[in-house]
C-alpha positions as CSV (number, residue, x, y, z in Angstrom):
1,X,91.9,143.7,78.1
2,X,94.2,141.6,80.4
3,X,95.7,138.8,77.9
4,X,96.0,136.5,80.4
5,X,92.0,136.9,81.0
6,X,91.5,136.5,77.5
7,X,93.6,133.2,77.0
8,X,91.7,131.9,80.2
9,X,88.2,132.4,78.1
10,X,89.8,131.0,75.2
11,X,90.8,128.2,77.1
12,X,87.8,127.4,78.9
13,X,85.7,127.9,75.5
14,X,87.8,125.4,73.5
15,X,87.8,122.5,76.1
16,X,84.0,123.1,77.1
17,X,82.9,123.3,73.7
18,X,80.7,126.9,74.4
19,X,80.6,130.3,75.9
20,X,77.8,129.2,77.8
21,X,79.7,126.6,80.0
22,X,82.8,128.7,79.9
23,X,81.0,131.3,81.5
24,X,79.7,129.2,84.3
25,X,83.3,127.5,84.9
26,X,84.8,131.5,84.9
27,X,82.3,133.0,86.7
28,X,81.8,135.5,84.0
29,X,78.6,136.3,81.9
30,X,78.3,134.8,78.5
31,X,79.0,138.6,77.1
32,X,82.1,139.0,78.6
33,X,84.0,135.7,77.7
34,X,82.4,136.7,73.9
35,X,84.2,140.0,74.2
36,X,87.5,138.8,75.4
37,X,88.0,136.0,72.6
38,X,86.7,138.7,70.4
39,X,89.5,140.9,71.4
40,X,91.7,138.4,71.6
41,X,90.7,137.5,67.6
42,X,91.0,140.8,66.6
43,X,94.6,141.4,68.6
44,X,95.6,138.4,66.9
45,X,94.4,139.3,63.4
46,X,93.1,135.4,63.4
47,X,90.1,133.3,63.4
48,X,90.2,131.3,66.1
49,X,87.0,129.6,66.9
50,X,84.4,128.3,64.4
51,X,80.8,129.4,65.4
52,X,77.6,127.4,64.7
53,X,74.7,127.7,66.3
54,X,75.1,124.2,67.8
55,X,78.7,123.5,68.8
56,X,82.1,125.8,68.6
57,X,85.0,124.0,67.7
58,X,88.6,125.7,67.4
59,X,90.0,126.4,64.1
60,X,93.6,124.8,63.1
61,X,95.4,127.8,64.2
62,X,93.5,128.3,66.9
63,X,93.7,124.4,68.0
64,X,97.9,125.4,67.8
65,X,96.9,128.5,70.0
66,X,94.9,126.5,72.6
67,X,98.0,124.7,73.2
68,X,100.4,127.3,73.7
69,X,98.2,129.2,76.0
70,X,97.6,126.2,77.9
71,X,101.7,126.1,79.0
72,X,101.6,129.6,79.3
73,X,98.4,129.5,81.9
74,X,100.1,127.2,83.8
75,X,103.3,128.0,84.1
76,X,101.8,131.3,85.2
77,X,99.7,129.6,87.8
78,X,103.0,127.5,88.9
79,X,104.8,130.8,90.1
80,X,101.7,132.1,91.6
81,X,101.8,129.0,93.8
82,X,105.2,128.9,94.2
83,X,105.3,132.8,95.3
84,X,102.4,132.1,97.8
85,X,104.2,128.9,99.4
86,X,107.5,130.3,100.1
87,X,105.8,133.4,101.8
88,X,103.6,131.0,104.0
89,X,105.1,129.0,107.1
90,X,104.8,125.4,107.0
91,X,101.5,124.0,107.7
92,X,98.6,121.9,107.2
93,X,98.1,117.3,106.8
94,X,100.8,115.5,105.6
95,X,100.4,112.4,104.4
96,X,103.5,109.9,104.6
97,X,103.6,106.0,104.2
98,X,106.8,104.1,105.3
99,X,107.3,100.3,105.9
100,X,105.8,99.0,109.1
101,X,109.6,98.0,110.5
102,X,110.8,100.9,109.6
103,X,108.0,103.0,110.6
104,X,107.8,101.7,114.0
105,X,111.3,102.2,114.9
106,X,112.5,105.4,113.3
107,X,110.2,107.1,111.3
108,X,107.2,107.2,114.1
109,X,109.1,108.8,116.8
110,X,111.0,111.5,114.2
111,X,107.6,112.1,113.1
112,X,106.3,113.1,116.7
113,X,109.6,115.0,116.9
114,X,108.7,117.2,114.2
115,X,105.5,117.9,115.5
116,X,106.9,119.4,118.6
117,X,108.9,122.0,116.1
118,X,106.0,122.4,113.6
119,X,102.8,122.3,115.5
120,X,100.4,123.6,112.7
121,X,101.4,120.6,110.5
122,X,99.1,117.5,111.4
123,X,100.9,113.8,110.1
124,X,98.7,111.3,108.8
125,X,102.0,108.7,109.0
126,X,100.3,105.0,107.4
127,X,103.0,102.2,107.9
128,X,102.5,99.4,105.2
129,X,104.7,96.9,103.4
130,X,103.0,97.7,99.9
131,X,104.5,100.0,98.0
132,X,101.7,102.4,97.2
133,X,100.7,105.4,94.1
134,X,101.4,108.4,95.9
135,X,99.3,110.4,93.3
136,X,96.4,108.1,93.5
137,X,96.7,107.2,97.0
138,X,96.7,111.0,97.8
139,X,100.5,110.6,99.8
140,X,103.0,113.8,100.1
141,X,105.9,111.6,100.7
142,X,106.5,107.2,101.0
143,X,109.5,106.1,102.5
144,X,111.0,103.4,100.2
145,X,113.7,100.4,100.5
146,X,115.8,99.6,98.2
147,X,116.4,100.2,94.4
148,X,113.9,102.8,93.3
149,X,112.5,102.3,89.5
150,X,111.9,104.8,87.1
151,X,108.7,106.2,88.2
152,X,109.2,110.1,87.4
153,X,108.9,110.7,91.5
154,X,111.7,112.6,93.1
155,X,113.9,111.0,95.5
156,X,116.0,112.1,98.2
157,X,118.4,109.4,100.2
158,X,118.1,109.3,103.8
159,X,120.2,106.6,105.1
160,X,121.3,102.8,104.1
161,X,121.7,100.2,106.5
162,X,123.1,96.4,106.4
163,X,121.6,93.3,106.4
164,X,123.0,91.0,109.4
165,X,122.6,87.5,110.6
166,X,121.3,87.0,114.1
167,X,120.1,84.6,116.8
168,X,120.1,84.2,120.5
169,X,123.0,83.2,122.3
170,X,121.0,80.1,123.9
171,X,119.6,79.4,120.9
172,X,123.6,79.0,118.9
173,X,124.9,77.1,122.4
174,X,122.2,74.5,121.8
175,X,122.2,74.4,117.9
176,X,125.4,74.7,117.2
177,X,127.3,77.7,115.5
178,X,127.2,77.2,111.6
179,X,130.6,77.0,109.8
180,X,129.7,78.5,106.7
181,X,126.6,80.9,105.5
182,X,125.1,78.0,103.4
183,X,125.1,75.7,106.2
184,X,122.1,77.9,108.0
185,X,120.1,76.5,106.1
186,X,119.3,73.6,108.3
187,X,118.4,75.4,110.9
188,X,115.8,77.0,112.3
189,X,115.1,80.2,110.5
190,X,112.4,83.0,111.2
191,X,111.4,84.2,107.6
192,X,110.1,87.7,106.6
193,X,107.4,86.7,104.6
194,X,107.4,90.5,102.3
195,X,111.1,89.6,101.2
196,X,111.6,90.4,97.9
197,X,113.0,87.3,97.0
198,X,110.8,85.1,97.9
199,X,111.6,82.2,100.3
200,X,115.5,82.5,99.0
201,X,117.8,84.7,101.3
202,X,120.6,86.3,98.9
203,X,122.8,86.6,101.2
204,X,126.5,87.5,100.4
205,X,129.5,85.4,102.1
206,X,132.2,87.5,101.0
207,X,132.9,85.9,97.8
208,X,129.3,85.9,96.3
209,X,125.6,85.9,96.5
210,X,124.6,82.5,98.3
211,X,120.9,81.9,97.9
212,X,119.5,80.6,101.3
213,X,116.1,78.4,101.3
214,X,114.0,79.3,104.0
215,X,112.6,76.2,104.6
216,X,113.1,75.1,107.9
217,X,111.3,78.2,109.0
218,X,109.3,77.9,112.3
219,X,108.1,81.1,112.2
220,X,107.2,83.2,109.2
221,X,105.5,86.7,109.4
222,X,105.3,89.6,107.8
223,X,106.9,91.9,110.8
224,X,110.4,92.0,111.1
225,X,109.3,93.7,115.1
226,X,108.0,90.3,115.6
227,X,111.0,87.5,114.2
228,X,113.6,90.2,116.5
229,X,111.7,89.2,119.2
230,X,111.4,85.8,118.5
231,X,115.4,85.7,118.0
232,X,115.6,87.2,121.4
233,X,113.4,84.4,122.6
234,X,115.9,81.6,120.5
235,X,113.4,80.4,118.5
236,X,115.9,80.0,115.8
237,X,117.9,82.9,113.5
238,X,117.3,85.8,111.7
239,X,118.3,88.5,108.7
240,X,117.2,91.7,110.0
241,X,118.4,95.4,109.4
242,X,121.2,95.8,111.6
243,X,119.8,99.4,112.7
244,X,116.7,97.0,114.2
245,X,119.0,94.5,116.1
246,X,122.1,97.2,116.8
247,X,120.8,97.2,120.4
248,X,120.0,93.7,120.9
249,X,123.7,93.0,119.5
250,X,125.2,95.5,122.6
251,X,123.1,94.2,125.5
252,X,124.0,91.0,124.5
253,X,120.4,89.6,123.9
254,X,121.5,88.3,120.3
255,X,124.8,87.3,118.6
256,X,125.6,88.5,115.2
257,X,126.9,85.7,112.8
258,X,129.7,86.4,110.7
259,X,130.7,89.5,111.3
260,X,134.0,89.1,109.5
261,X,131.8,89.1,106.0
262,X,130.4,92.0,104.5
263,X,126.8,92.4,104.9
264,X,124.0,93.9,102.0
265,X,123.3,97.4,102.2
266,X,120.2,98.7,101.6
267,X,119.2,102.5,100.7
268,X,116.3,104.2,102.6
269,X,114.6,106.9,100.3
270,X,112.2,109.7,100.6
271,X,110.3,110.2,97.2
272,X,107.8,112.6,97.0
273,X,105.6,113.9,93.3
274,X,107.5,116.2,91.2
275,X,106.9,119.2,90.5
276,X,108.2,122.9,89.7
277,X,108.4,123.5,93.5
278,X,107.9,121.7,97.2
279,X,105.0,122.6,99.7
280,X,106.4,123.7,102.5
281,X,104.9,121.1,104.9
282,X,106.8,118.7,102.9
283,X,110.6,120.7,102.8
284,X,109.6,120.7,106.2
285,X,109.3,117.1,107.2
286,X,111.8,116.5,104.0
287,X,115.0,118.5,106.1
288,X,113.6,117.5,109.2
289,X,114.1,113.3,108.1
290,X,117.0,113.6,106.7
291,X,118.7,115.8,109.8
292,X,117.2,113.5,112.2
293,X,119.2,110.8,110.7
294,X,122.4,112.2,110.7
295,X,121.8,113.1,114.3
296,X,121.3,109.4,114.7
297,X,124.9,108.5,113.1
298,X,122.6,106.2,110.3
């Protein structure tokens, strides 16, 4: 008998607790799973299964065996998988998350990019500022800002981008132009209501981390798409990534403040479950993000 057939029925024995219910999750009659751990007893020269006519319960050597032939089984199943996927082309839903800023002005329109390459993979693309369990969530991949922590995912970096001070032209000629990063704070500043440090900007003059209180803050929301827009308008400044006001800053529609100090950078990760090998939808969309931003010079 195949031994991989007969550590499956010893397998499914153990953790249903009978040949009966291993039979039915095998699709095998009762006889044949009791021949194959018989074999597999007698190939062994061991006892592994204590019989009553209630319950079977697995000896100690055969609790040891059980274990073994559990790693064995799957690694097994792992390279079947893993043979499978790399002779199949890329296809099938993805599911990605990403941050709604983000989302809406870089990873939305590289996702419908890569549809027009790889039109038998469908993208369910969810933009949220929560960071969510990709394994219980059901997500292939989450685009993530910022330090990662140790959460056994995989990562891959994608780009990075500076934080920058901004407001309206009109807005500075009737305010004023502040002399020093601290002395923003009495003015009026639009406030990202998801930042991670609260209602304290950390922003860093050059010679340190100055925390910034956001309390003059006419406008507080939880879309950066939104406080750009209200810069434009000069309803008072903002801290936004610079890849989101880069354009604004060339037509001339905002000014940045500072520029002479260096701003905070932030990384932009892909992190995806590990595993012993990627789907191919997923390499798929993986290459394709992280191409598509080079292209882009971010």
């Amino acid at each position: 008998m195949n031994r991989f057939s007969e550590m499956e029925s010893f397998v499914a024995v153990v953790e249903t607790g009978g040949f009966t219910d291993a039979a039915r999750r095998l699709r095998l009659s009762k006889s044949a799973v009791s021949k194959q751990i018989s074999a597999l007893e007698d190939r062994l020269g061991a006892r592994l299964l204590d019989r009553t006519t209630r319950n079977v319960q697995a000896t100690e050597i055969g609790l040891s065996y059980y274990q073994e032939a559990v790693r064995v089984l799957k690694i097994a199943s792992d390279a079947d998988v893993m043979v499978a996927s790399m002779q199949s082309s890329p296809q099938g839903r993805l599911r990605v998350t990403a941050p709604m800023d983000l989302g809406q002005t870089l990873i939305a329109p590289m996702a419908t990019e890569f549809l027009r390459a790889f039109p038998d993979i469908c993208v369910d693309l969810v933009l949220e500022n929560r960071i969510v369990d990709l394994l219980a969530d059901k997500y292939d991949l989450a685009i993530r800002i910022g330090p990662l922590p140790d959460s056994g995912l995989m990562a891959r970096k994608l780009s990075s981008f500076r934080m920058v001070l901004v407001a309206a032209p009109a807005y500075l000629s009737a305010k004023g132009h502040p002399n020093t990063v601290k002395e923003i704070e009495a003015f009026d500043l639009l406030h990202f209501s998801n930042n991670q440090t609260g209602t304290v900007w950390a922003i860093d003059d050059g010679s340190g981390t100055v925390p910034i209180r956001a309390l003059n803050s006419p406008l507080t929301i939880n879309d950066g798409m939104s406080l750009l827009r209200a810069a434009i308008d000069g309803v008072g400044i903002a801290y936004l990534p610079d890849i989101m006001v880069g354009g604004a800053i060339a037509s001339g529609q905002l000014e940045q403040l500072f520029p002479a100090i260096t701003p905070e950078e932030r990384t932009v990760s892909a992190v995806y479950p590990s595993g012993p090998f990627i789907q191919p939808k997923l390499r798929s969309f993986l290459d394709f993000l992280i191409d598509a931003f080079k292209r882009q010079g971010l």
